[in-house]
N, C-alpha and C positions, 0 to 999 in steps of 0.2 A: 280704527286703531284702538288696541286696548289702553287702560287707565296707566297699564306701567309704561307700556309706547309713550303713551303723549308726557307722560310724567320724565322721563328721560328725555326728551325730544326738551319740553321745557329746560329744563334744567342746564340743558348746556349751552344753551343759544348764546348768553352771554360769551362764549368762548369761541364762537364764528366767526367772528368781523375780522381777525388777520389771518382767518381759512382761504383755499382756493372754493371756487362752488364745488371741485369731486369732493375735495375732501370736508367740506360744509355737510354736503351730501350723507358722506362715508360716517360721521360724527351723529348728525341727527337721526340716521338709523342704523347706529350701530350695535343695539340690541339684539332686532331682525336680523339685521344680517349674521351675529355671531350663531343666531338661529339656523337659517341657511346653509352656515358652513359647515354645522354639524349634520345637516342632512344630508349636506352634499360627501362628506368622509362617509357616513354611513351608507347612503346609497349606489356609493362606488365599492362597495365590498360584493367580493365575488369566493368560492371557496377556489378558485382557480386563482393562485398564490398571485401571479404573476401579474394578471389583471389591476388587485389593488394598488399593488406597486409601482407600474408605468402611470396609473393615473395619480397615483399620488405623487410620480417624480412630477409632474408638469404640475397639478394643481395647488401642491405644496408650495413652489415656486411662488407663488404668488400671484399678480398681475393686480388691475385695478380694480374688477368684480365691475365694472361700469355695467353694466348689462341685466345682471341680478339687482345690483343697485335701481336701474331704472322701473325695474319689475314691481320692486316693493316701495318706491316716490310713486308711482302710476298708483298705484293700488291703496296708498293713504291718504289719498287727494280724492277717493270716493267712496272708502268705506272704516267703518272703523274697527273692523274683523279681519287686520293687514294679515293675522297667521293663514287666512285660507290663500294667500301667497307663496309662502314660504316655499311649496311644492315645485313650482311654479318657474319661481327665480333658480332653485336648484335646474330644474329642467333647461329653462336659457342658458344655464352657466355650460352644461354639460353640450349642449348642441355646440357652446362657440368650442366649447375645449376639445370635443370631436373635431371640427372643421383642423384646430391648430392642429392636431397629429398629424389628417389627413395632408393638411398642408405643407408641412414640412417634407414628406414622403415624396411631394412632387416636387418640389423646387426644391430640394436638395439642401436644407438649410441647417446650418453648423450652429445655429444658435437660438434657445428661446426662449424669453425673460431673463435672460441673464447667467443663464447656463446650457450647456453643453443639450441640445436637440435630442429631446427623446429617443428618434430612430437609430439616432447613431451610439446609442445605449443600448436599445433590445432590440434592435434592428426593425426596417422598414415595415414587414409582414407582421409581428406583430403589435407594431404602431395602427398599422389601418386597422386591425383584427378590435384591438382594443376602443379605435376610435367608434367603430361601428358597435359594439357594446355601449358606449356613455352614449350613442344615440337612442339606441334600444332601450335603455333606462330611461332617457327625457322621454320617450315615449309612455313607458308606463305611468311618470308620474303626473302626467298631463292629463290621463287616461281616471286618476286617482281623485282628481279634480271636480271631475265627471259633468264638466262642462264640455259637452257637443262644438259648441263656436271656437272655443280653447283650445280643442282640440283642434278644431280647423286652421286656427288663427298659425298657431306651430306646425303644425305638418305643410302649410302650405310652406311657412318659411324654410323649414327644411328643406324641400325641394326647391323654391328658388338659387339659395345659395348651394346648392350642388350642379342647380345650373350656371352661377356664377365660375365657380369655379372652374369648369370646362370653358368656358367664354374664356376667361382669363388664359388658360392654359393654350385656348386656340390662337389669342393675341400674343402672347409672350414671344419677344425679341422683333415682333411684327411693327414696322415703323410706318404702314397705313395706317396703324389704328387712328381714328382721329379724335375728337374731345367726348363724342358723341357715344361712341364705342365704349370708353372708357368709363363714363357715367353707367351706362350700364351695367359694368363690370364690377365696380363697387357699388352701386345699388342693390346689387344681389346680392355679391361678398359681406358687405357689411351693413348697410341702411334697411336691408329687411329683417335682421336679427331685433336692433333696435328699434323701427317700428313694430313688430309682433310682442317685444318685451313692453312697450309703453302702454299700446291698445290693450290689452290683457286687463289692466287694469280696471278701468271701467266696465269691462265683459263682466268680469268675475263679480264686480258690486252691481249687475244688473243697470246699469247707466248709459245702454247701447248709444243713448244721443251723444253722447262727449266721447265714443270711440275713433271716429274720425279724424277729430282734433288731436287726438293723444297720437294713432298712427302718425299723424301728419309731422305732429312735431320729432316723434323719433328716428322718423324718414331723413327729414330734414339735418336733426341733428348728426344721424348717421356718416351722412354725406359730407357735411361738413367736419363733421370727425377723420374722412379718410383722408381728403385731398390734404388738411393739414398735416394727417401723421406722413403722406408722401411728399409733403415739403420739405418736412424734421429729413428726409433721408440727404436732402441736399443742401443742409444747412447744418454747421459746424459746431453749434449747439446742442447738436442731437443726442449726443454720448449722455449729456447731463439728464436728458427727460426720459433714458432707459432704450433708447433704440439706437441701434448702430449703424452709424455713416456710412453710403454709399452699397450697404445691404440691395437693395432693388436694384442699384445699377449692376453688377455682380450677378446679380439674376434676372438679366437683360427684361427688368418688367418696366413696360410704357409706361407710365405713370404723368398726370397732365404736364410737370414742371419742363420734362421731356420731349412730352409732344409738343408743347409750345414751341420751347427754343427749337425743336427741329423745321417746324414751320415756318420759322422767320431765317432759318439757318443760309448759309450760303451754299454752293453746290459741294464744297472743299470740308464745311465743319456738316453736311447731310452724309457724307462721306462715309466721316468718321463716327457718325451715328451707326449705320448700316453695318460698320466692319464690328463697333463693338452688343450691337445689337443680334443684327440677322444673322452674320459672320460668327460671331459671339467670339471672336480674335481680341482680347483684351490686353494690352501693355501696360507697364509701368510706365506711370504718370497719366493713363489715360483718365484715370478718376479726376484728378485734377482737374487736367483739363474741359472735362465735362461740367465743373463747377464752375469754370472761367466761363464757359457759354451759356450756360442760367443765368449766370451772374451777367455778363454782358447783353443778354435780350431781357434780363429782370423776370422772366418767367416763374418763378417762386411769389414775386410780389404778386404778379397777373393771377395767380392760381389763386392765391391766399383771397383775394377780394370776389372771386368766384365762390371760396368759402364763406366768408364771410354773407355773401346773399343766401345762402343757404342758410345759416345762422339767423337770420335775419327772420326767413322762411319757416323756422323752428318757434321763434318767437312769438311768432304773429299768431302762431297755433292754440298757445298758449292763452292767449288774450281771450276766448272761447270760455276760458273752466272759469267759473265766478267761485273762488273762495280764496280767504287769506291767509293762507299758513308760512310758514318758514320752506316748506319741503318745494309748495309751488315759486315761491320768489328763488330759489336756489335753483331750480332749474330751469327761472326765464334767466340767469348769469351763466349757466353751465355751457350754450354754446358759445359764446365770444372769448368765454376763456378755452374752452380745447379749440378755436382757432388762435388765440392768443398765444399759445405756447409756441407755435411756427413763427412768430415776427417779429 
């Protein structure tokens, strides 16, 4: 990290203690990151008008950057040259913000961060068209790096999570799937974005022994980040943390709170899984009632504690990197709070 990093980094600590750990996180390197941002505007320019435009409708939007964020916590926890990052974390940002185009495209979704779904702005073909562009740029910038393992570490990720996502799309509305499946499903989706973002870290400062540990923890933390955000969908608080209620049931995705309660379910409420799942025959009041059967087998709580070992599993990772800074103690609290926000 350079003189001005850590000199910023100091300076505001006093002002963390009634932070969450993202936003502890988002505070202590917010320097870098504003770093980032402006790579990531500039590296999304194309002279094909259009391009900058779809990406900058989603990217502008916002979101939490969690993922670039982890890029550049990985990478000052082993080096103090955090700029040979910067590349790097723009590259993660752009793989996940690909996936989101691609995503929406397939599950038909009417909303993302908070506003109105890209595709249904410039339509679906040139949603994927674009997405497949911010691929092709994380590629060059990883390429820019000219680290060989870096390059490994992301292209593998990439092609996991495009087999996640077919996995997903082969499960979708499918009430076989069972826990087991499922794990997979976001393991790929989402916990190999954030392990590849974490490991990066120590690759790049040449610190191959503590890549493991870094994988492991973003693995972990991943995991535990989805099953919580697929709680928030059945839990009535969710509007408040930025994702909208009953979203996945809508789009008959299994998700565990799901699978549980249909497991324990009677043949009458497996039923009504099937008709609003496989059938995908949804009525008014059926959301409800789907929250009255979570609610009644507790499968939200059952989930959350399954997150929570994963969290647990995140931490323990952590106990591996011997050094005491602010950035590492913020992100042994980072998991218990993105399970926190679901309970």
């Amino acid at each position: 990290m350079t003189s001005n990093s850590a000199a910023s980094i100091n300076g505001k600590e006093n002002s963390l203690q009634a932070q969450t750990p993202a936003a502890e996180l988002s505070t202590l390197l917010a320097g870098d990151m504003d770093n980032v941002n402006a790579l990531i505007i500039s590296e999304m320019q194309s002279d094909v008008a259009l391009i900058p435009k779809l990406a900058g409708y989603l990217i502008a939007a916002g979101g939490k950057r969690v993922r670039p964020l982890l890029t550049l916590a990985s990478a000052s926890l082993f080096s103090k040259n955090i700029e040979s990052s910067y590349g790097l974390a723009a590259a993660v940002e752009f793989i996940h913000t690909a996936t989101l185009l691609h995503d929406d495209v397939v599950d038909g979704s009417e909303e993302r961060r908070g506003q109105k779904a890209a595709n249904l702005i410039f339509g679906n073909d040139t949603s994927v068209l674009v997405g497949d562009f911010l691929f092709s740029r994380a590629f060059q910038l990883m390429v820019k790096s000219g680290s060989i393992d870096v390059l490994r570490i992301l292209s593998n990720a990439s092609a996991v999570i495009a087999e996640g996502e077919v996995l997903q799309l082969q499960t979708q509305g499918d009430l076989s799937t069972n826990a087991q499946t499922y794990y997979k499903v976001i393991a790929a989706k989402t916990a190999e974005l954030f392990a590849a973002a974490c490991e990066i870290g120590p690759v790049i400062a040449d610190k191959q022994e503590h890549a493991a540990a870094m994988r492991s923890y973003g693995y972990n933390l991943g995991m535990a980040f989805q099953i919580a955000d697929d709680v928030l969908d059945y839990q009535g608080n969710s509007k408040d943390l930025g994702k909208n209620t009953g979203d996945d049931f809508h789009d008959h995705k299994v998700t565990l709170p799901v699978i549980l309660a249909f497991e324990e379910g009677t043949e009458d409420e497996k039923e009504f899984w099937r008709r609003c799942f496989e059938k995908e025959d949804i009525h008014k009041g059926d959301l409800e009632h789907a929250y009255d059967l979570i609610q009644k087998y507790d499968t939200c709580s059952k989930a959350l504690q399954i997150a929570r070992n994963f969290s647990s599993e995140a931490k323990e990772a952590l106990s591996a990197i011997e050094t005491d800074t602010s950035i590492l103690k913020t992100l042994e609290n980072l998991p218990d709070y993105l399970v926190s926000r679901s309970s």
